[in-house]
mmCIF file of the C-alpha atoms, coordinates in Angstrom:
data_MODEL
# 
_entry.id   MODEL 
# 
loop_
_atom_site.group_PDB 
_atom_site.id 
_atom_site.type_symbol 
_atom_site.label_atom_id 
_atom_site.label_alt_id 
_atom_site.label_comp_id 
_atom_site.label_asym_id 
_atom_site.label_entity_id 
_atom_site.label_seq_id 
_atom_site.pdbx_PDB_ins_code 
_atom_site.Cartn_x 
_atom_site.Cartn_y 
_atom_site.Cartn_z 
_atom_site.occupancy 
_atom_site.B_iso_or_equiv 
_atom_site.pdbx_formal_charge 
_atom_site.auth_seq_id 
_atom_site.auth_comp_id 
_atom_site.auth_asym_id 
_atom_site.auth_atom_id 
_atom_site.pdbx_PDB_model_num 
ATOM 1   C CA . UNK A 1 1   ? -3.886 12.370  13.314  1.00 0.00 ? 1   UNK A CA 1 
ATOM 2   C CA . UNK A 1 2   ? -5.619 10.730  10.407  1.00 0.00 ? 2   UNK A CA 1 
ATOM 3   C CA . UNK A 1 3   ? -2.747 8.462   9.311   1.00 0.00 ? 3   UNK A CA 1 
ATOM 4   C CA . UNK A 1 4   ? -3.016 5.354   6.533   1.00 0.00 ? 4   UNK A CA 1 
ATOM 5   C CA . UNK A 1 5   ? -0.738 2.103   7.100   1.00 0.00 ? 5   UNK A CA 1 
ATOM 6   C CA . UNK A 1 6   ? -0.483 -0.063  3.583   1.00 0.00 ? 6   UNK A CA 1 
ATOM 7   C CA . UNK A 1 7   ? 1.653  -2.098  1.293   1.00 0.00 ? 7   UNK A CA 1 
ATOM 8   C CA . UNK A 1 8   ? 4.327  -0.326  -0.435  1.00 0.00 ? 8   UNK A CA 1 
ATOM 9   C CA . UNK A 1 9   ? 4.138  -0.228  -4.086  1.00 0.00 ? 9   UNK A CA 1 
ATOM 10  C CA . UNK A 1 10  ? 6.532  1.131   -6.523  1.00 0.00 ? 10  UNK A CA 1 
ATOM 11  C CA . UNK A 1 11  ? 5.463  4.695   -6.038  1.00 0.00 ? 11  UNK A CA 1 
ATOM 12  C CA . UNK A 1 12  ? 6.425  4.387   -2.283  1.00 0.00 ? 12  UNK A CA 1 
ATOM 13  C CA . UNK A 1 13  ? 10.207 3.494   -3.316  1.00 0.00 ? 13  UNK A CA 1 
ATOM 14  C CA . UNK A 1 14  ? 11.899 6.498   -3.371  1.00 0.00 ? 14  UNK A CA 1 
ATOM 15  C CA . UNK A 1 15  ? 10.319 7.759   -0.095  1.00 0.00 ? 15  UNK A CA 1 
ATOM 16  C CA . UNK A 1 16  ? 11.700 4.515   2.002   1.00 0.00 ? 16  UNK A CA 1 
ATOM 17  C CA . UNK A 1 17  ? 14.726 4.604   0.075   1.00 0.00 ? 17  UNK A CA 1 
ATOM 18  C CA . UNK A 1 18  ? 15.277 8.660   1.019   1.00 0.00 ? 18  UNK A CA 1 
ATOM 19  C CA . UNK A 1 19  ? 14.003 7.544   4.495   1.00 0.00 ? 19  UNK A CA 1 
ATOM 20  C CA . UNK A 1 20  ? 16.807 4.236   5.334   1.00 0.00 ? 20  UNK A CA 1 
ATOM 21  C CA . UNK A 1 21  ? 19.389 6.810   3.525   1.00 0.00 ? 21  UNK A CA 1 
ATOM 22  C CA . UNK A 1 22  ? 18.133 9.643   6.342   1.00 0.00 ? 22  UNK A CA 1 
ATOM 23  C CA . UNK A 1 23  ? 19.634 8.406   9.502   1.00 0.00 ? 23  UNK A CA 1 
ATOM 24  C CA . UNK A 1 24  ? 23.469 8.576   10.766  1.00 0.00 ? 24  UNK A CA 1 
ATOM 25  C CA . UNK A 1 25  ? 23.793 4.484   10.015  1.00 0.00 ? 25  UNK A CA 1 
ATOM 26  C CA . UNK A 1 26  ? 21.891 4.266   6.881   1.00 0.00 ? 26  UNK A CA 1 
ATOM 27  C CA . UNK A 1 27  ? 24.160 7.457   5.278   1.00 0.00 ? 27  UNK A CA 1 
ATOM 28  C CA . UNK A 1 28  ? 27.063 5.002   5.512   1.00 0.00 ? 28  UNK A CA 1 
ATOM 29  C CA . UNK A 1 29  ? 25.241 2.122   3.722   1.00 0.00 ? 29  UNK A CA 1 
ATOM 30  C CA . UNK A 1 30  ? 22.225 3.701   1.376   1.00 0.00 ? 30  UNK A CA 1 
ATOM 31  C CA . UNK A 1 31  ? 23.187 4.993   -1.547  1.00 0.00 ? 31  UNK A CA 1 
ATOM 32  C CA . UNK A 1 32  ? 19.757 7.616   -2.030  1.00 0.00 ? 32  UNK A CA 1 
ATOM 33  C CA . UNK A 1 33  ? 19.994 9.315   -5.319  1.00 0.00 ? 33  UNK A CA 1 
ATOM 34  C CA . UNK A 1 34  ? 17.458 9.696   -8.254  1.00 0.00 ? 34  UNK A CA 1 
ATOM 35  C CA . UNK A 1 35  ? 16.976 7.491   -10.624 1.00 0.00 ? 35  UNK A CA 1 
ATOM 36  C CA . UNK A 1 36  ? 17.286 5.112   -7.509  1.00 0.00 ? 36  UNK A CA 1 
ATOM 37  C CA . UNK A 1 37  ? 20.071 2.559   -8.222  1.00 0.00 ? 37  UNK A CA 1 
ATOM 38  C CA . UNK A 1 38  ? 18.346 -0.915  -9.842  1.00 0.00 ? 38  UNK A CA 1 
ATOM 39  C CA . UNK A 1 39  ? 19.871 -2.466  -6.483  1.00 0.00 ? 39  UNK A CA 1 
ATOM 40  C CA . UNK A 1 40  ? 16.604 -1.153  -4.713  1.00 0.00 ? 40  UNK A CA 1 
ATOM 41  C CA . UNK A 1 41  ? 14.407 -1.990  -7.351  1.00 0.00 ? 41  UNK A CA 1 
ATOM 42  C CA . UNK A 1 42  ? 14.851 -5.208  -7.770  1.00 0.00 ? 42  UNK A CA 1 
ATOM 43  C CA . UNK A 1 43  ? 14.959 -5.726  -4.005  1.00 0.00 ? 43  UNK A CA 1 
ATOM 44  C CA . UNK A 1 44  ? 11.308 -4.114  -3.568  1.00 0.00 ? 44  UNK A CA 1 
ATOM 45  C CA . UNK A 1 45  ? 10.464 -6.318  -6.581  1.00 0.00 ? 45  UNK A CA 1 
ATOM 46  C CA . UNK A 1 46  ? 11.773 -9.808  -4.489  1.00 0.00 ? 46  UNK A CA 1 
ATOM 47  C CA . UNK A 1 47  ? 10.195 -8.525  -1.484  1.00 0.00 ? 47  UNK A CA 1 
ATOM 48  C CA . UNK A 1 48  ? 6.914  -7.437  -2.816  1.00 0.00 ? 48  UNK A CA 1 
ATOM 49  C CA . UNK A 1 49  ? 6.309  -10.829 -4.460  1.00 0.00 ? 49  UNK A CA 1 
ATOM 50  C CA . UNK A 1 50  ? 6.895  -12.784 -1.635  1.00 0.00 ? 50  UNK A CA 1 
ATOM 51  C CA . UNK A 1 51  ? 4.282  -13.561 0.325   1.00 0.00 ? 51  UNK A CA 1 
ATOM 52  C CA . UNK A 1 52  ? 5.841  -14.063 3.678   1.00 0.00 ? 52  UNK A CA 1 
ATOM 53  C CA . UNK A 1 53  ? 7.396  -10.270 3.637   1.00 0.00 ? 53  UNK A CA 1 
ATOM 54  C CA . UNK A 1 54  ? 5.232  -7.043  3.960   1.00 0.00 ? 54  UNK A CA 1 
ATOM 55  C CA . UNK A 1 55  ? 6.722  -3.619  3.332   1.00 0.00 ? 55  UNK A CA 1 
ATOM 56  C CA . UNK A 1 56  ? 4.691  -1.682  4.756   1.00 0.00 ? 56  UNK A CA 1 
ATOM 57  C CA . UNK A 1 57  ? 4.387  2.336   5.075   1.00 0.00 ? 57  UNK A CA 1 
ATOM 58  C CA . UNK A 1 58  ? 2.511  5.243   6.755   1.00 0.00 ? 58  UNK A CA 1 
ATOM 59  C CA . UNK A 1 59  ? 1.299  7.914   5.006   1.00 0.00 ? 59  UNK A CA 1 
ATOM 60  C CA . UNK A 1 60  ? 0.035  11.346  6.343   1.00 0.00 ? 60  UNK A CA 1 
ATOM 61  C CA . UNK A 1 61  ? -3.372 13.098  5.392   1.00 0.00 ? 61  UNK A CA 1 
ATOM 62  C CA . UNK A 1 62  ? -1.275 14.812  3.119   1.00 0.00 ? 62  UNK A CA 1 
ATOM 63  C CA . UNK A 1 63  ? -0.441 11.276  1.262   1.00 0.00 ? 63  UNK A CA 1 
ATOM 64  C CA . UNK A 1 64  ? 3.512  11.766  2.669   1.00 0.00 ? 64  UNK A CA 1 
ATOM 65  C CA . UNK A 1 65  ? 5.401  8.932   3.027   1.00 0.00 ? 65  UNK A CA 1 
ATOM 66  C CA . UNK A 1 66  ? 6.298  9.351   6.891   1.00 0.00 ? 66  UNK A CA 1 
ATOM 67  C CA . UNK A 1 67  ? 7.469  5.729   7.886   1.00 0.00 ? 67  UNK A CA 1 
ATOM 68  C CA . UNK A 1 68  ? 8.226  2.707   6.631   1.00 0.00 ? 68  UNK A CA 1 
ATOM 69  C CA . UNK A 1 69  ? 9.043  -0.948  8.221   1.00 0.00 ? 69  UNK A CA 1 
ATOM 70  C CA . UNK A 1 70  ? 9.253  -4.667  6.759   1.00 0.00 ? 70  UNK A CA 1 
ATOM 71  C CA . UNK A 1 71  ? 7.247  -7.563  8.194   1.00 0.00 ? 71  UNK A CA 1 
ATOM 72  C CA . UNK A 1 72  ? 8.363  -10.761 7.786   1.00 0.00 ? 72  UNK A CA 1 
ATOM 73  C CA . UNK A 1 73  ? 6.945  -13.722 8.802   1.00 0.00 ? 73  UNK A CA 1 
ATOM 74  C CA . UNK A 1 74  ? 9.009  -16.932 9.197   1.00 0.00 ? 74  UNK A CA 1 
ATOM 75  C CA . UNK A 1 75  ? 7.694  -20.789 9.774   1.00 0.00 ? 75  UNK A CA 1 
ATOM 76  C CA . UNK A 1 76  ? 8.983  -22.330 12.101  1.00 0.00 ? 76  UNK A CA 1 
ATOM 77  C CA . UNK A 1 77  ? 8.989  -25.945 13.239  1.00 0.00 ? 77  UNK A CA 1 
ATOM 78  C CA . UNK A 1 78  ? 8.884  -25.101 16.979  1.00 0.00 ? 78  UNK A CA 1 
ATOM 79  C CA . UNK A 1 79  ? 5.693  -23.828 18.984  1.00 0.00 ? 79  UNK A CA 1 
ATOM 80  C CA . UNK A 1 80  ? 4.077  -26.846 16.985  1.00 0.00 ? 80  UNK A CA 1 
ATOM 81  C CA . UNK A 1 81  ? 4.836  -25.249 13.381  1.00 0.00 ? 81  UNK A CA 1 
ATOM 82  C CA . UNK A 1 82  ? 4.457  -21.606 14.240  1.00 0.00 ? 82  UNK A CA 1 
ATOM 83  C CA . UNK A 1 83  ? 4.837  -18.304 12.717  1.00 0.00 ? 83  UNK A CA 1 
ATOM 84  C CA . UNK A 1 84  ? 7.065  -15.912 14.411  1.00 0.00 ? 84  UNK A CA 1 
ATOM 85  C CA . UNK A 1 85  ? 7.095  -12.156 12.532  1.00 0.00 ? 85  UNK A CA 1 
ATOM 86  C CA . UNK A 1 86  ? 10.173 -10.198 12.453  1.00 0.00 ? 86  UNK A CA 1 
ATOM 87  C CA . UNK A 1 87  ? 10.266 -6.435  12.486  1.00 0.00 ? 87  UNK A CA 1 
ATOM 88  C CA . UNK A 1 88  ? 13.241 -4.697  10.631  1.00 0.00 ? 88  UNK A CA 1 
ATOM 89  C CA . UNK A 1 89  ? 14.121 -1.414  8.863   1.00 0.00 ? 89  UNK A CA 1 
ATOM 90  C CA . UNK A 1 90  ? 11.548 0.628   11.075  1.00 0.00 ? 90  UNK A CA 1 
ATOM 91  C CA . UNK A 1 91  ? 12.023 4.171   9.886   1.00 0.00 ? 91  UNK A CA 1 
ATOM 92  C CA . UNK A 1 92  ? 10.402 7.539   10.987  1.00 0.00 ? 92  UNK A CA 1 
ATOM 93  C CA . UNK A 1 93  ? 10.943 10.546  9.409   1.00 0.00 ? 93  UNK A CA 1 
ATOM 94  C CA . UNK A 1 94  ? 13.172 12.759  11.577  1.00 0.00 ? 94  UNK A CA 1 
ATOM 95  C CA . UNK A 1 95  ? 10.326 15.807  11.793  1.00 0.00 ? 95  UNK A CA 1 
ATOM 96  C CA . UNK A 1 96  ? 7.760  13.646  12.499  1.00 0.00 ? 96  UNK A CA 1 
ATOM 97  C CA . UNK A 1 97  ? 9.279  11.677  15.233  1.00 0.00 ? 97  UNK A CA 1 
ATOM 98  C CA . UNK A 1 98  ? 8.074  12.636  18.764  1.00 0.00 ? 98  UNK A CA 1 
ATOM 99  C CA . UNK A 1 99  ? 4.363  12.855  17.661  1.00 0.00 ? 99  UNK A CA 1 
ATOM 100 C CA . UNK A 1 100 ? 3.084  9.690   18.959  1.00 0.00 ? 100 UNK A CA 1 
ATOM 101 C CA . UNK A 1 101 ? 3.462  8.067   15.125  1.00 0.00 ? 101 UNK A CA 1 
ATOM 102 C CA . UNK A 1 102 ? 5.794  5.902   15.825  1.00 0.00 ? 102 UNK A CA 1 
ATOM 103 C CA . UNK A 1 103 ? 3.992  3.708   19.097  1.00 0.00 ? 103 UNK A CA 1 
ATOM 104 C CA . UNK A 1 104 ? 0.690  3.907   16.093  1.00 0.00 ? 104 UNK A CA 1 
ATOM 105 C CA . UNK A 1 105 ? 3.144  2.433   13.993  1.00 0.00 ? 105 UNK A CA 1 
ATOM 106 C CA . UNK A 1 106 ? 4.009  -0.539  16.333  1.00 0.00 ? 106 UNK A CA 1 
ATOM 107 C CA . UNK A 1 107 ? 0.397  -0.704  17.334  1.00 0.00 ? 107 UNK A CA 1 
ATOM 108 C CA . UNK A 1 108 ? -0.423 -1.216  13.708  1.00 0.00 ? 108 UNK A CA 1 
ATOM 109 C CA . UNK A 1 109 ? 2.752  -3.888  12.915  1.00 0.00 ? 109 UNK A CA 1 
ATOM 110 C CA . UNK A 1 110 ? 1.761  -5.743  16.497  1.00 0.00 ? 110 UNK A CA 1 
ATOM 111 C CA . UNK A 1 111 ? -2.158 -6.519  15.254  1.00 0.00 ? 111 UNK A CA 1 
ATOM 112 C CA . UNK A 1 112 ? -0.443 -7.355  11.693  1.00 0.00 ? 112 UNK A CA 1 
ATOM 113 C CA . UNK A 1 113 ? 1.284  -10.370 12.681  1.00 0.00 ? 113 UNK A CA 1 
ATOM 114 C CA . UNK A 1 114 ? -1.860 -11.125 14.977  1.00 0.00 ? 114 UNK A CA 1 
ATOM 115 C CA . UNK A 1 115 ? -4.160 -11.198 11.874  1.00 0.00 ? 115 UNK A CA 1 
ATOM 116 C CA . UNK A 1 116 ? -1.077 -13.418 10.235  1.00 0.00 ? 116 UNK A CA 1 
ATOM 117 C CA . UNK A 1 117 ? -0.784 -15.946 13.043  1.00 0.00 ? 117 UNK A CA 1 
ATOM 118 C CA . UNK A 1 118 ? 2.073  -14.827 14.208  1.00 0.00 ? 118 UNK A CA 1 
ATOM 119 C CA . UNK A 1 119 ? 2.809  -16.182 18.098  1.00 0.00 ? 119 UNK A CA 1 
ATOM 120 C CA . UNK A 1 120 ? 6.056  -14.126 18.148  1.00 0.00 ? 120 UNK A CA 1 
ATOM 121 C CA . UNK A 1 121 ? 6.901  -10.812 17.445  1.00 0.00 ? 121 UNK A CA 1 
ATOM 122 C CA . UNK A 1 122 ? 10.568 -10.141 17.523  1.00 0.00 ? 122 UNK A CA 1 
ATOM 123 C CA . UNK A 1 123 ? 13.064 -7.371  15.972  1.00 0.00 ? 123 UNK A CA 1 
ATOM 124 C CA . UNK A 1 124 ? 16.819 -6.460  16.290  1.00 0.00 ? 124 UNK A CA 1 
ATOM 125 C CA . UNK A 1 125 ? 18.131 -2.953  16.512  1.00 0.00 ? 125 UNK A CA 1 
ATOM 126 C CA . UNK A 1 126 ? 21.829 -2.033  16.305  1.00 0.00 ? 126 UNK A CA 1 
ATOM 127 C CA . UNK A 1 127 ? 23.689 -0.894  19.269  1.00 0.00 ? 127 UNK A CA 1 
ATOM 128 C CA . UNK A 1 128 ? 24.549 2.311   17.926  1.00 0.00 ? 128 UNK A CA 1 
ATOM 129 C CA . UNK A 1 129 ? 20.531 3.250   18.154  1.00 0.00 ? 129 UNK A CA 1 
ATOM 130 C CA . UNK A 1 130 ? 20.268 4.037   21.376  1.00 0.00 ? 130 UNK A CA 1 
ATOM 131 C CA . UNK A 1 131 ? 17.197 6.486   20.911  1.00 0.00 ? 131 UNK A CA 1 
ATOM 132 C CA . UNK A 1 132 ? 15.556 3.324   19.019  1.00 0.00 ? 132 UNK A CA 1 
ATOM 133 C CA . UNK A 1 133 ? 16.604 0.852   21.939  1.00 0.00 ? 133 UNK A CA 1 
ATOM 134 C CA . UNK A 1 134 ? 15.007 3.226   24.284  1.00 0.00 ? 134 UNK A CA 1 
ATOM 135 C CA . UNK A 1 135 ? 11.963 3.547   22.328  1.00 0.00 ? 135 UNK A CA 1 
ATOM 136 C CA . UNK A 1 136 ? 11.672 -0.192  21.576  1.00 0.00 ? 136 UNK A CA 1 
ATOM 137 C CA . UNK A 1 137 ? 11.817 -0.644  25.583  1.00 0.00 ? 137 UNK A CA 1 
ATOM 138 C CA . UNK A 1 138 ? 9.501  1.423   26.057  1.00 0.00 ? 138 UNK A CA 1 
ATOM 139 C CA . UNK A 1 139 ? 6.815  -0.866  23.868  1.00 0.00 ? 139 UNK A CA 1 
ATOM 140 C CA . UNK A 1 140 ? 7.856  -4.028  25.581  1.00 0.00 ? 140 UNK A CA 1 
ATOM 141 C CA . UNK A 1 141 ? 10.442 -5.263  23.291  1.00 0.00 ? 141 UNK A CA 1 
ATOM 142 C CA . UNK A 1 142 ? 13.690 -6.262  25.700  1.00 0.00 ? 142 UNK A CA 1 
# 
């Protein structure tokens, strides 16, 4: 399993785009065609450029985009001016899901924020997920 976690650039777009657009929630909202609409490129563009977000994927040794998630890191005034980091749009693809990828994934996003200085690593996850609810439970995340 020799997989690569880095920041997204431009030539990652249409992969996370095609992934969000993949699952039964994110085929109601996406809109995944090629050219991508300039929606998601100047989104990537705001997000890229900001220093407190990370878009981050994981590639395979075949250089496949097979996941994608965005960090973000938020200051806080509490916990004496801390950084909490948020996990959201965590995305698998669907034929590589059950191959331990996805806890490597976490793994990965957990040390992140670490190396960051986060003291809090939270996420959200929509009721209709209950796979991902399940999943999320099962790496400590209530």
């Amino acid at each position: 399993m020799n997989l690569q976690f880095n920041i997204a650039e431009m030539r990652h777009l249409v992969d996370i785009v095609k992934l969000l657009a993949e699952d039964k929630l994110g085929a109601t909202r996406e809109n995944f065609k090629e050219p991508l609409p300039e929606a998601y490129v100047s989104a990537f563009m705001k997000i890229t450029s900001d220093s407190s977000q990370e878009l981050i994927v994981v590639e395979n040794e075949n250089k496949e985009v097979i996941g994608t998630l965005q960090l973000s890191f938020i200051q806080y005034l509490t916990y004496q001016g801390g950084i909490r980091a948020q996990i959201e749009a965590v995305r698998i693809r669907e034929i590589d899901r059950g191959k331990g990828y996805g806890a490597l994934f976490f793994q990965w996003a957990i040390n992140r924020a670490k190396e960051r200085g986060a003291h809090l690593l939270q996420l959200s996850s929509d009721k209709r997920r209950p796979e991902a609810i399940k999943f999320y439970e099962k790496l400590g995340f209530v």
